[in-house]
PANUVEX-541770 format. One record per residue: residue in one letter; x, y, z of N, C-alpha, C in turn. Coordinates in Angstrom, 1 decimal, padded with zeros to 4 digits. Each point is the difference from the previous one (the first is absolute). Layout:
% residues N
[r A,[X,Y,Z],[X,Y,Z],[X,Y,Z]]
...
END
This chain:
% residues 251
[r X,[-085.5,028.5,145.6],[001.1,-001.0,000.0],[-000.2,-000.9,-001.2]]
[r X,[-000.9,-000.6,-000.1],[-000.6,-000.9,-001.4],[000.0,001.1,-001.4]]
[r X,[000.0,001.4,000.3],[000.1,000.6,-001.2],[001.1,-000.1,-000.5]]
[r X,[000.8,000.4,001.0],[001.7,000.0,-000.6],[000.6,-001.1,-000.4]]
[r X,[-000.2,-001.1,000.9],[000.8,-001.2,-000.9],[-001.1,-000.6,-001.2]]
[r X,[-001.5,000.3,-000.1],[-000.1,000.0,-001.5],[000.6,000.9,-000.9]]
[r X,[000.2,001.5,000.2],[000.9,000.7,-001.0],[001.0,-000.4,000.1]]
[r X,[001.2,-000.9,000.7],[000.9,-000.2,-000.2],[000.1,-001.2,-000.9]]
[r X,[-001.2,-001.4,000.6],[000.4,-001.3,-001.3],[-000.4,000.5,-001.1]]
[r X,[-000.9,000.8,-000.3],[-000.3,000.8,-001.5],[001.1,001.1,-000.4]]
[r X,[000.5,000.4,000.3],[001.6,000.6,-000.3],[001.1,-001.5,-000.2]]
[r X,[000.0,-000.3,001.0],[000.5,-001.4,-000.3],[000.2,-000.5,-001.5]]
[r X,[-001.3,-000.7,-000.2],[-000.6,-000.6,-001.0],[-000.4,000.8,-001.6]]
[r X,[000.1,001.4,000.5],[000.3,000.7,-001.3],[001.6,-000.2,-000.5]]
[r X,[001.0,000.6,001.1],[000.7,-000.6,-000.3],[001.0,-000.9,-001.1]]
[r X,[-000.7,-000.7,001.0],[000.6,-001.8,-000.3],[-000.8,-000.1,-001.7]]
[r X,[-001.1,000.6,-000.3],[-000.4,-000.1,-001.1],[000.5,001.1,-001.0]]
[r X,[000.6,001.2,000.3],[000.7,000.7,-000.6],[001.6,000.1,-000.2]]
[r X,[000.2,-000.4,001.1],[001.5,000.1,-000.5],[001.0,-001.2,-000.9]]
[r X,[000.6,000.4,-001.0],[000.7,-001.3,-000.4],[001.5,000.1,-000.5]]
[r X,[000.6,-001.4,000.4],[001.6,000.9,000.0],[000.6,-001.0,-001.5]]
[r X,[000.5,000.4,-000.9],[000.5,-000.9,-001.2],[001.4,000.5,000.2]]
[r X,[000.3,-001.1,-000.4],[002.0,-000.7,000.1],[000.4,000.6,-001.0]]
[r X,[001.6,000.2,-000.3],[000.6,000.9,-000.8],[-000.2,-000.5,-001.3]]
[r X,[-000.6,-001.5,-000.5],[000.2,-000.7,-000.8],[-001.9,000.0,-000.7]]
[r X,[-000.7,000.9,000.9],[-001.4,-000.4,-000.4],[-000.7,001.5,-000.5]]
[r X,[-001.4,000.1,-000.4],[-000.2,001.1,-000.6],[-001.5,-000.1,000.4]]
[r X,[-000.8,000.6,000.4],[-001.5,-000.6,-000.3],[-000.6,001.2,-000.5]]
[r X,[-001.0,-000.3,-001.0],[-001.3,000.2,-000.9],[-001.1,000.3,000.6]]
[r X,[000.0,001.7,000.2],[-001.4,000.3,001.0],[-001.0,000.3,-000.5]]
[r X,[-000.9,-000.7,000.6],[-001.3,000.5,-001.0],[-001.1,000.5,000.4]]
[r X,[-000.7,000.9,-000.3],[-001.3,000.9,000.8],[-001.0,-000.3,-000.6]]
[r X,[-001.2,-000.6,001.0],[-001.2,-000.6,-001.0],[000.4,-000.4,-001.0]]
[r X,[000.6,-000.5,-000.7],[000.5,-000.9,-001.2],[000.6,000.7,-001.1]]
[r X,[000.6,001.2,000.5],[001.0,000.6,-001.3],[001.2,000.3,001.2]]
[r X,[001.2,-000.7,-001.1],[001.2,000.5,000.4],[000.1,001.6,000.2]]
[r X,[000.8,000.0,001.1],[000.2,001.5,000.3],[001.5,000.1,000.0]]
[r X,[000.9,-001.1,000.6],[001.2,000.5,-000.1],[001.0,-001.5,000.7]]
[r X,[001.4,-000.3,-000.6],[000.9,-001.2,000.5],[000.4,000.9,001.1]]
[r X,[000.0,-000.9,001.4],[001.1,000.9,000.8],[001.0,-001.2,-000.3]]
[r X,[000.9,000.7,001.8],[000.7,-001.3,000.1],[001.5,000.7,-000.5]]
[r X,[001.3,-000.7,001.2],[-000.5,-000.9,001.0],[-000.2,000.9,001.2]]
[r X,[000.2,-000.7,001.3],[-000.4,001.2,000.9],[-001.4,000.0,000.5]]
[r X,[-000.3,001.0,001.1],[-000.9,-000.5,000.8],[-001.2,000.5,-001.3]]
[r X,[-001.6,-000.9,000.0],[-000.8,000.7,-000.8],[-001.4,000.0,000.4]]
[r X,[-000.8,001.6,000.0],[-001.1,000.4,001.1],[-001.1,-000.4,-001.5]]
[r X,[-001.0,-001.2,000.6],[-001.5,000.2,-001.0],[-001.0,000.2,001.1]]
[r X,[-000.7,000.4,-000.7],[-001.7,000.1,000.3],[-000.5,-001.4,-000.1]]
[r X,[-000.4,-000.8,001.6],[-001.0,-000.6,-000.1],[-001.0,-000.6,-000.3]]
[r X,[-000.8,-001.0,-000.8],[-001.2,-000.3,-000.9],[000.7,000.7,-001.2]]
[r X,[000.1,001.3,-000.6],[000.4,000.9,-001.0],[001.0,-000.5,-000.9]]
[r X,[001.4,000.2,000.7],[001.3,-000.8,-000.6],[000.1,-001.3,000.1]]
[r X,[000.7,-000.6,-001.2],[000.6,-001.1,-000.2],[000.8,-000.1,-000.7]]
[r X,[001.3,-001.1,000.9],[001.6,000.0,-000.4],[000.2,-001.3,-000.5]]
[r X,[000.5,000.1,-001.3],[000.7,-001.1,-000.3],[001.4,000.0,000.0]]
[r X,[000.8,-000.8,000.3],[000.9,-000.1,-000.1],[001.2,-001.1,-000.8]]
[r X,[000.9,000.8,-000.5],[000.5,-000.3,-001.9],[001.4,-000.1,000.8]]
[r X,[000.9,-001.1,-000.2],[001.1,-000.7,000.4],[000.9,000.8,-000.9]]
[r X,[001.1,000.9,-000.4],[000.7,000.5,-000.7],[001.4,-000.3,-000.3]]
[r X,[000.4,-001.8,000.7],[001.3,-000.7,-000.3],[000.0,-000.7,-001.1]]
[r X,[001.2,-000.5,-000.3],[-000.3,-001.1,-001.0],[-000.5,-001.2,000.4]]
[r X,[-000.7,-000.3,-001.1],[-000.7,-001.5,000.6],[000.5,-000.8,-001.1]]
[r X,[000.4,-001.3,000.7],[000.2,-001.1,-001.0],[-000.9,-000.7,-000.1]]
[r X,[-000.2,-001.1,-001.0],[-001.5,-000.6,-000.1],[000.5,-000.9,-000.9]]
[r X,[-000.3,-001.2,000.4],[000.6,-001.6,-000.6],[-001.3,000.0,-001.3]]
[r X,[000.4,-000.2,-001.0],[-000.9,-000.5,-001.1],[000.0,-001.7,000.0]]
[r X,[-000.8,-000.8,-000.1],[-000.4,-001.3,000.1],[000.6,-000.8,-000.8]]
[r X,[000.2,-001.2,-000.7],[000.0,-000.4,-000.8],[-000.6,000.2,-001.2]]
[r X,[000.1,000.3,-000.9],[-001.0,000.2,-001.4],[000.0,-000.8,-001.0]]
[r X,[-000.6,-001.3,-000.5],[000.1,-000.9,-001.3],[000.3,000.6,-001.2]]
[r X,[000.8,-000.1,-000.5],[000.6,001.1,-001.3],[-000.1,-000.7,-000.9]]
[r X,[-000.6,-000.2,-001.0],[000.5,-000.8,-001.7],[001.1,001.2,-000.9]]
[r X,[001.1,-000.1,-000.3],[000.9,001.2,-000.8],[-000.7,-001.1,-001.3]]
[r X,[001.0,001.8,-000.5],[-000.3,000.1,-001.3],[000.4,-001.3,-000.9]]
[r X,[000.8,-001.2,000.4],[000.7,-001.0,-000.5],[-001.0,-001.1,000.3]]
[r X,[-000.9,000.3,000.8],[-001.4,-001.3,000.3],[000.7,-000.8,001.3]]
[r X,[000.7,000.8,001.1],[000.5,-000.8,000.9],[-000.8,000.2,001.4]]
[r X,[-000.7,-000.9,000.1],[-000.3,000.6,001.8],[001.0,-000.1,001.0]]
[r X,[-000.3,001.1,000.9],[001.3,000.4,000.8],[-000.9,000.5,001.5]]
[r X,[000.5,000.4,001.1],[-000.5,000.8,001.1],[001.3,000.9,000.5]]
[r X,[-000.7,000.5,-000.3],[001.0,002.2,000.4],[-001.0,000.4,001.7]]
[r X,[001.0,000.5,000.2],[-000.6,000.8,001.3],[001.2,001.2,000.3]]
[r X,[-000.4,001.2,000.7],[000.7,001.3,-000.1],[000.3,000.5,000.9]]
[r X,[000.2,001.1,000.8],[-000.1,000.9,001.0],[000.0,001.0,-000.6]]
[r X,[-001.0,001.2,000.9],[000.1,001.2,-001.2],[000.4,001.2,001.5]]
[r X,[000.5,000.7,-000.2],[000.1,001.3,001.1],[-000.6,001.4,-000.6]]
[r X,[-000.9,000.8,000.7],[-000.5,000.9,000.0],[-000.5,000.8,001.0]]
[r X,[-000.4,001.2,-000.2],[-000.2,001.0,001.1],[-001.5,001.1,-000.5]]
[r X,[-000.8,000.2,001.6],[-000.4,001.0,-000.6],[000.2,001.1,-000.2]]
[r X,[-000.3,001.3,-001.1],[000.9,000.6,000.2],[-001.0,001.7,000.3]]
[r X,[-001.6,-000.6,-000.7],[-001.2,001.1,000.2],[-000.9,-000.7,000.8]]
[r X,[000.4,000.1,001.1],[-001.4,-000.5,001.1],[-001.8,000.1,-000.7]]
[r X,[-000.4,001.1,-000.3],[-001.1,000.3,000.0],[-000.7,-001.0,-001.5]]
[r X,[001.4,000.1,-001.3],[-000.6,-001.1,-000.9],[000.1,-001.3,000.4]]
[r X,[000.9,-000.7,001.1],[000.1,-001.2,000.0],[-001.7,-000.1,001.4]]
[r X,[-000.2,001.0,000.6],[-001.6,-000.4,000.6],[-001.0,000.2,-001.1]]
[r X,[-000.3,000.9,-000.8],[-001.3,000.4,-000.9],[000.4,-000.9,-001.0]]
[r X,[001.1,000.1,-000.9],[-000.6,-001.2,-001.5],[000.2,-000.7,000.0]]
[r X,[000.1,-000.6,001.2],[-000.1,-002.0,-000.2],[-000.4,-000.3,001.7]]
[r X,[-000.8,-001.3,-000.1],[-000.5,-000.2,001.2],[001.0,-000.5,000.9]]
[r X,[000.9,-001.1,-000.4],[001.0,-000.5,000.7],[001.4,-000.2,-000.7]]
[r X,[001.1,001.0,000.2],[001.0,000.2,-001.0],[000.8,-001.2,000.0]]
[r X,[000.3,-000.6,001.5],[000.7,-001.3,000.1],[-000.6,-000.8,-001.2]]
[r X,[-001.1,-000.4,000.9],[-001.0,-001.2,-001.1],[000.0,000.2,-001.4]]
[r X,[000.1,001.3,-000.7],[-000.4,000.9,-001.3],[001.6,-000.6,-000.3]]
[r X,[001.4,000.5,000.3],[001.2,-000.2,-000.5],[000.4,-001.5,000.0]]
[r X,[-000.5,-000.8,000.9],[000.1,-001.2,-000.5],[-000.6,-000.6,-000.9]]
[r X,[-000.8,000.1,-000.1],[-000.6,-001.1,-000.8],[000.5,001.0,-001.7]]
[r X,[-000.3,001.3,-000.2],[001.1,000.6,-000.9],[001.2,-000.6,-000.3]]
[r X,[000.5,-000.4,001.3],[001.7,-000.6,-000.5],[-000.4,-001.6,-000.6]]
[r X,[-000.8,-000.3,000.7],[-000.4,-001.5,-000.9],[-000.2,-000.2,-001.2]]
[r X,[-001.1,000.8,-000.2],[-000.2,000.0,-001.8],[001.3,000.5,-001.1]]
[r X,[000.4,001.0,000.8],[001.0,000.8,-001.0],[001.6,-001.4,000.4]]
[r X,[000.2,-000.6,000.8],[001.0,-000.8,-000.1],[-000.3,-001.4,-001.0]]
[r X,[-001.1,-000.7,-000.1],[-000.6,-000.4,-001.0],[000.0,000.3,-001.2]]
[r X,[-000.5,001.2,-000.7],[000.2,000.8,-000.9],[001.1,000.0,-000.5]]
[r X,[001.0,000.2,000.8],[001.2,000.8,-000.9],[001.1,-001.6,-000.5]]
[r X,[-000.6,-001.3,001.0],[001.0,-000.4,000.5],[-000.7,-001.9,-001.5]]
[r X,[-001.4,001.0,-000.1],[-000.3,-000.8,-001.0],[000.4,000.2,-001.4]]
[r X,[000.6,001.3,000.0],[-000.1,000.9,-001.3],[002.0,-000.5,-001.1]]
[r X,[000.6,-000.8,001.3],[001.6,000.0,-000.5],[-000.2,-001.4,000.2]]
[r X,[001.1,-000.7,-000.4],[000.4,-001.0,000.0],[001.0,-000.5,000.9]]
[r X,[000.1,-001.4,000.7],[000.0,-000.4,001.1],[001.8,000.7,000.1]]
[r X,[001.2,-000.5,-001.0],[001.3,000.8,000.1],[-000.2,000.9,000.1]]
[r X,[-000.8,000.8,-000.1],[000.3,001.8,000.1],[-000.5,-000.3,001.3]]
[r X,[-001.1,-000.2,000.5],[000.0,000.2,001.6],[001.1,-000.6,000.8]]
[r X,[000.5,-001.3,-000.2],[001.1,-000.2,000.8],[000.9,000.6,-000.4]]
[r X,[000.9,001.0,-001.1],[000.8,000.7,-000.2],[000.0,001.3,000.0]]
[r X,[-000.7,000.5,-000.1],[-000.3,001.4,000.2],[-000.8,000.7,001.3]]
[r X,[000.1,-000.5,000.7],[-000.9,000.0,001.0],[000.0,001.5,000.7]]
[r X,[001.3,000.9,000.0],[-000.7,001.4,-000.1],[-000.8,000.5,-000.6]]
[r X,[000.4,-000.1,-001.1],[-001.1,000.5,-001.2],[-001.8,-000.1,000.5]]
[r X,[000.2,-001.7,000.3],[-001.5,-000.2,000.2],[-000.4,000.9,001.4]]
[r X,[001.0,-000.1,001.0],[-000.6,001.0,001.1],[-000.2,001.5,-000.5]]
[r X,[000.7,001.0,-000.8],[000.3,001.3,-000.5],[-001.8,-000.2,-000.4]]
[r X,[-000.3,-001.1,-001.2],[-001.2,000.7,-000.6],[-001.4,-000.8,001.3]]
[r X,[000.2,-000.5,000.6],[-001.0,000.0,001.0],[-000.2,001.3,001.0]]
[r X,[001.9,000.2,000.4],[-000.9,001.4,000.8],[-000.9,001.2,-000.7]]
[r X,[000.9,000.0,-001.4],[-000.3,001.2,-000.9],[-001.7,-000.2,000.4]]
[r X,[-000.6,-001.0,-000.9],[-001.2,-000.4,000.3],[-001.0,000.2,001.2]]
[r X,[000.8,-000.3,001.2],[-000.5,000.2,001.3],[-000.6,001.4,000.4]]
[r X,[001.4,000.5,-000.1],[000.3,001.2,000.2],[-001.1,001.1,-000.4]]
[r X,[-000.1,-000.3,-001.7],[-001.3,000.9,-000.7],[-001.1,-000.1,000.6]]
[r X,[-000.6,-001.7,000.2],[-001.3,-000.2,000.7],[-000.3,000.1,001.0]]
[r X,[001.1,000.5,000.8],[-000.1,000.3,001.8],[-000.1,001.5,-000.1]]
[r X,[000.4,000.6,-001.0],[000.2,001.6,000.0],[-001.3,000.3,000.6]]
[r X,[-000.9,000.4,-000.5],[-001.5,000.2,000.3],[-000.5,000.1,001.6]]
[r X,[000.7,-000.9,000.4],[-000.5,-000.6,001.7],[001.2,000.4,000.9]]
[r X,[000.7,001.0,-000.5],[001.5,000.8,000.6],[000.8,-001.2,000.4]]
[r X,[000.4,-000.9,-000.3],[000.9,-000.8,-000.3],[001.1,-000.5,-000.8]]
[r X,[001.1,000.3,001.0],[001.3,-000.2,-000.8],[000.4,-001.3,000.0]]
[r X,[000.2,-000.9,-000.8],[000.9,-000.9,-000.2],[001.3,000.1,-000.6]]
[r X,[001.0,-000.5,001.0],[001.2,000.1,-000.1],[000.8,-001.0,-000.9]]
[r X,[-000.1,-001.3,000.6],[000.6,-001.5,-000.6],[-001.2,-001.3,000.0]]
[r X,[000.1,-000.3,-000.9],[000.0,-001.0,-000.4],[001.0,-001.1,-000.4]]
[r X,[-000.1,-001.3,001.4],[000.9,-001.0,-000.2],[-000.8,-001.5,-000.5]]
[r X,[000.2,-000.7,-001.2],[-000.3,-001.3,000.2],[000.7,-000.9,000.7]]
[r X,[-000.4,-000.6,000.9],[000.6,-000.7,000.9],[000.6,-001.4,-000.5]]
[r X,[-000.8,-001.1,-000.5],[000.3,-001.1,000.0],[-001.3,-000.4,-001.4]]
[r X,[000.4,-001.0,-001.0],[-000.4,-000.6,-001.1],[000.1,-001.7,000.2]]
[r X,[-000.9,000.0,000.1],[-000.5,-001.4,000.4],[-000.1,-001.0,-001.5]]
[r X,[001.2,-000.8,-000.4],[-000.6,-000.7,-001.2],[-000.5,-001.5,-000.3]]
[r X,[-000.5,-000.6,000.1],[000.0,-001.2,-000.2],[000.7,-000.9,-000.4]]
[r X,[000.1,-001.3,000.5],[000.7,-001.0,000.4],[000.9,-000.2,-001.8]]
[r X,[-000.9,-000.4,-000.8],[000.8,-000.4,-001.1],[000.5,001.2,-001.2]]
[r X,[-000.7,001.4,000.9],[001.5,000.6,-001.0],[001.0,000.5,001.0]]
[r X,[-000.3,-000.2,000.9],[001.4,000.3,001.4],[001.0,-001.6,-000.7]]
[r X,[-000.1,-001.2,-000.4],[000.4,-000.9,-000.1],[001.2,000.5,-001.5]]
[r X,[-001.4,000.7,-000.5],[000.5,000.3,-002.1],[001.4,001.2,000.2]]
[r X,[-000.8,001.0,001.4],[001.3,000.7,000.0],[001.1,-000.2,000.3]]
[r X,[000.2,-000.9,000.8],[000.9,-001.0,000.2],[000.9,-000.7,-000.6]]
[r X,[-000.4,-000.2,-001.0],[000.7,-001.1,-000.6],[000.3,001.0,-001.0]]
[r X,[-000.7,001.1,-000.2],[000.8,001.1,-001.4],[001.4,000.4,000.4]]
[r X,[000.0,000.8,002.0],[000.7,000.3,000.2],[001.4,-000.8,000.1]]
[r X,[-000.2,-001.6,-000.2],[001.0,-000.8,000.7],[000.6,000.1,-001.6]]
[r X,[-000.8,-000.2,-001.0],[000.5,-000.1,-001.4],[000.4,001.3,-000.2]]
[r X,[000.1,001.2,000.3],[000.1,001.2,000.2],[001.8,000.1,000.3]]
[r X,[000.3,-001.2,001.0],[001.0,000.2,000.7],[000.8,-000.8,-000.5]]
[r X,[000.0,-001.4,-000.4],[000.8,-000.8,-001.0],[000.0,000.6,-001.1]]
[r X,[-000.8,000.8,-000.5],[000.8,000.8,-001.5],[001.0,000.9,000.1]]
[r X,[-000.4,000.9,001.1],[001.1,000.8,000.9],[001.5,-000.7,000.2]]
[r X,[000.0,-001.0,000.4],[001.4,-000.9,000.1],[000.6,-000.3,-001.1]]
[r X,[-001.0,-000.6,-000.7],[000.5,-000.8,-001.2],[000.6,001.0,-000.6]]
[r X,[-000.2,001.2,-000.4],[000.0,001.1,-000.5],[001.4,000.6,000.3]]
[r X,[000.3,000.4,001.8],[001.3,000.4,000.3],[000.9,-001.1,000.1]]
[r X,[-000.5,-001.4,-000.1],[001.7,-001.0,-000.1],[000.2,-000.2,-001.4]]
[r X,[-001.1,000.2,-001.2],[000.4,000.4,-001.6],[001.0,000.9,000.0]]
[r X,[000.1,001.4,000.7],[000.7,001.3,-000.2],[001.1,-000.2,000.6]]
[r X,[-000.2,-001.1,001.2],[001.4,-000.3,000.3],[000.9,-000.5,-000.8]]
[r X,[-000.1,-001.3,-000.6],[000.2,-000.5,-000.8],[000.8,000.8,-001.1]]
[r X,[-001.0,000.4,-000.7],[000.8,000.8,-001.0],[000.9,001.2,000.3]]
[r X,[-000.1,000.8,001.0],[000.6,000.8,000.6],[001.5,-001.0,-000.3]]
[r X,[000.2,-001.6,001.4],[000.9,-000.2,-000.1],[000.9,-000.9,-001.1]]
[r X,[-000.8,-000.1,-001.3],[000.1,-000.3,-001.3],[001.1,001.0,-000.5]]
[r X,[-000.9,001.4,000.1],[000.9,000.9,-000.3],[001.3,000.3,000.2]]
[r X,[000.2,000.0,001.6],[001.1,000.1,000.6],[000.9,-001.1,-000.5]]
[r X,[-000.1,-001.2,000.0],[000.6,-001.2,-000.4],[000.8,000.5,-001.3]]
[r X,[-001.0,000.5,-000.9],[000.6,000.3,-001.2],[001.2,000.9,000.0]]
[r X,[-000.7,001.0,000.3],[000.9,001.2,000.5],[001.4,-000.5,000.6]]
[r X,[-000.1,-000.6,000.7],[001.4,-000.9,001.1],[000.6,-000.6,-001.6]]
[r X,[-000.3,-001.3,-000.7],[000.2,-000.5,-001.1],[000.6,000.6,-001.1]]
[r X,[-000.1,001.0,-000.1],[000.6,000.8,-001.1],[000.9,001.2,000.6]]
[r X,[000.1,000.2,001.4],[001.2,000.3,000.4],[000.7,-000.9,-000.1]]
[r X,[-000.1,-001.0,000.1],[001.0,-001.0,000.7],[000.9,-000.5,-001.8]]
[r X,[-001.2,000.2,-000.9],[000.6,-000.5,-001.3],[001.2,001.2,-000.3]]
[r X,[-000.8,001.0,000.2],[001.1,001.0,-000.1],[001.5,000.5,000.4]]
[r X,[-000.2,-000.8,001.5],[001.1,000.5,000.8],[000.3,-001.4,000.7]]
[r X,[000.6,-001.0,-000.7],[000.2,-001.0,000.4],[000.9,-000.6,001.5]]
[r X,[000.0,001.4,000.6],[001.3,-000.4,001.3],[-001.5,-000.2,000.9]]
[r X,[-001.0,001.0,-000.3],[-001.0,000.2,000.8],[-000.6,-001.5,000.5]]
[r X,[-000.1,-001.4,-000.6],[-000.3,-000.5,000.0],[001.3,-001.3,001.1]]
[r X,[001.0,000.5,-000.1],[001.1,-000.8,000.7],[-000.4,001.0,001.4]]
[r X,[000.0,001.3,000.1],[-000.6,000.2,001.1],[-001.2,-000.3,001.2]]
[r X,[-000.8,000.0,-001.1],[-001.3,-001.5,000.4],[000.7,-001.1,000.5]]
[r X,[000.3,-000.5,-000.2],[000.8,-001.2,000.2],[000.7,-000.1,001.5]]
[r X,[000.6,001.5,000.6],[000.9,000.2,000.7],[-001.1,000.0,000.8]]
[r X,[-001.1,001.2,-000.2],[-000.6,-000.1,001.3],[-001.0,-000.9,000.0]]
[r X,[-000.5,-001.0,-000.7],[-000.6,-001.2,000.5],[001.0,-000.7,000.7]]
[r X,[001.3,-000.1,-000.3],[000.6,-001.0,000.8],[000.3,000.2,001.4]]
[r X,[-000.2,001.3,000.4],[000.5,000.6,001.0],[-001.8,-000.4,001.1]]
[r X,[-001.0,000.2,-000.6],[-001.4,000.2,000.5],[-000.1,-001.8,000.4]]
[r X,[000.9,-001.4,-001.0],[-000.4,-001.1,000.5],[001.0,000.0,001.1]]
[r X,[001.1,000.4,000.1],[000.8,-000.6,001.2],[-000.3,000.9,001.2]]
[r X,[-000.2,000.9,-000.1],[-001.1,000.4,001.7],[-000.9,-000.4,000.6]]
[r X,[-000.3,-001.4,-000.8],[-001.3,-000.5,000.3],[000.5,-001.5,001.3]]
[r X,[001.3,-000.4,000.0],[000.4,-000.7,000.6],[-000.3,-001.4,-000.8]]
[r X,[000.2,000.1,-001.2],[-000.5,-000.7,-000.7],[001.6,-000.8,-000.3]]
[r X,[-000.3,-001.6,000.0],[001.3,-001.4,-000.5],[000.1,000.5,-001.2]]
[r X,[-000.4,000.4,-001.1],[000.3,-000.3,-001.4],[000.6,001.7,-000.3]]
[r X,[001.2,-000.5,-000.5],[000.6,001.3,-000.8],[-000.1,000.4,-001.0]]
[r X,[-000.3,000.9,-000.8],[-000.1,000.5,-001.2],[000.6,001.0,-000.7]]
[r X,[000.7,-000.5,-001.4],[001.4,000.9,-000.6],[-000.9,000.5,-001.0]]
[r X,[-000.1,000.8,-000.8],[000.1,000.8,-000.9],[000.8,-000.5,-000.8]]
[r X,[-000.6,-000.5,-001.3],[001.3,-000.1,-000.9],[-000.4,000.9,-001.5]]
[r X,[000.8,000.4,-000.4],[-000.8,001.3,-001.5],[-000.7,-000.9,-001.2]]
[r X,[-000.6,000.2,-000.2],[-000.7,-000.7,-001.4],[001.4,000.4,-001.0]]
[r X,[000.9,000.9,-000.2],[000.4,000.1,-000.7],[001.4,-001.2,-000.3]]
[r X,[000.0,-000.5,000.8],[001.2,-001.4,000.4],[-001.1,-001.0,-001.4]]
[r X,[-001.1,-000.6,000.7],[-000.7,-000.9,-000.9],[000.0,000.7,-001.5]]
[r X,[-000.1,001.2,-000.6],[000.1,-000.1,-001.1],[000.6,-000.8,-001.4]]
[r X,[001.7,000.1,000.4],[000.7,-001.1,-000.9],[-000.6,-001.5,-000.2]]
[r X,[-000.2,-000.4,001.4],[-000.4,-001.7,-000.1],[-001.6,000.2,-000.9]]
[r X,[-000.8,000.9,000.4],[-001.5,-000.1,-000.9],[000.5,000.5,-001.1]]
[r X,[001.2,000.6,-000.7],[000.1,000.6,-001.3],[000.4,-001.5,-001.1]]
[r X,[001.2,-001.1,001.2],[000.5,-000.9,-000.3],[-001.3,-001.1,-000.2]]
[r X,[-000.8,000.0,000.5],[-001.2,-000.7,000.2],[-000.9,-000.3,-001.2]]
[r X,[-000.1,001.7,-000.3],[-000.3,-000.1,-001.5],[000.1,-000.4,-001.2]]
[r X,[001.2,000.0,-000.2],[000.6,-000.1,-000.9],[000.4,-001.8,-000.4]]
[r X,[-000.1,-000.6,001.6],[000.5,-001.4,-000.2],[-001.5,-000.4,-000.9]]
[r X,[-001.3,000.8,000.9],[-000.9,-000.4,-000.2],[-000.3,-000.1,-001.9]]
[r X,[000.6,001.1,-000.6],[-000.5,-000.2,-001.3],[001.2,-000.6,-001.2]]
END
């Protein structure tokens, strides 16, 4: 009786020590006496007790917050950048054998290389170009993760931290930025309605009724107004005798 239910907790406990089940999203790294023999996964997976050992390699994307990073650019400005970077593994067996810890290994990678690239331009290019600077970070990523079967997909800079008195300087460029802007389109207005004026002016010299028509419809635009005072139109051409008479007394 004691024999059987020791063959049984020892079947048991083989087992429980052999069998192992990985999720559709996992992969594990089997290893016999300390050489890889083969990735299963996913699905149920049989090792040898003492013998085998499974590691197991996450094969979703992972996102991974990059920290703040003290940047001086290329313009002598201190600044703090921080990123998100997204990547995947994509060869289980390099991301266990050439590097000890791939998380720990890609971060601190994305640290130095966001540093690097972000010291290498000048502070408007990072605030203006800001694809660009993500494009050549992943490029970058990307290469130095190759090795350790790692794909990086995107690289985002998140947020640029600037200090108090050139957030103040940009400020005040942008405001002066925007009173030139004005000043600028009520000049164009201006002369725009310069133009027109003229334009109206030398019809009017031309075609002299055109100007008695003015006349008609201003007078018509004041008395809609409910307005006491009436206003006649009388032609300039009536006053001419008396200013021709005018002159003449005058000399």
């Amino acid at each position: 009786m004691y024999t059987i239910i020791t063959v049984v907790v020892l079947v048991v406990l083989f087992l429980a020590a052999a069998i192992r089940i990985l999720n559709e999203y996992e992969r594990g790294v089997i290893f016999r006496l300390g050489r890889i023999i083969a990735t299963k996964g996913p699905g149920l997976i049989i090792l040898i007790p003492i013998i085998d050992r499974m590691v197991k390699v996450d094969m979703r994307i992972i996102t991974m917050d990059v920290p703040p990073q003290d940047v001086i650019t290329r313009d002598n400005v201190s600044i703090k950048v921080n990123a998100v970077i997204y990547f995947r593994v994509m060869e289980a067996n390099s991301a266990v054998v050439e590097v000890e810890n791939f998380l720990y290994a890609t971060s601190q990678l994305a640290q130095t290389t966001l540093r690097s690239v972000c010291g290498q331009v000048e502070l408007d290019e990072i605030l203006a170009e800001r694809e660009k600077i993500n494009a050549q970070l992943q490029e970058i990523l990307d290469r130095s993760t190759d090795p350790w079967g790692i794909k990086v997909s995107t690289v985002e800079v998140k947020h640029i931290d600037l200090p108090q008195e050139m957030q103040r300087a940009m400020a005040k460029q942008a405001e002066a930025e925007r009173e030139r802007r004005a000043k600028v389109i009520s000049a164009e207005g201006e002369f725009q309605a310069a133009q027109k004026l003229t334009e109206a002016g030398k019809m009017m010299a031309e075609q002299p009724i055109s100007l008695q028509l003015r006349y008609l419809q201003t007078l018509a635009v004041v008395a809609a107004e409910n307005n006491s005072t009436t206003l006649f139109p009388i032609p300039i051409d009536l006053f001419e005798p008396f200013m021709e008479f005018a002159k003449k007394k005058g000399k």
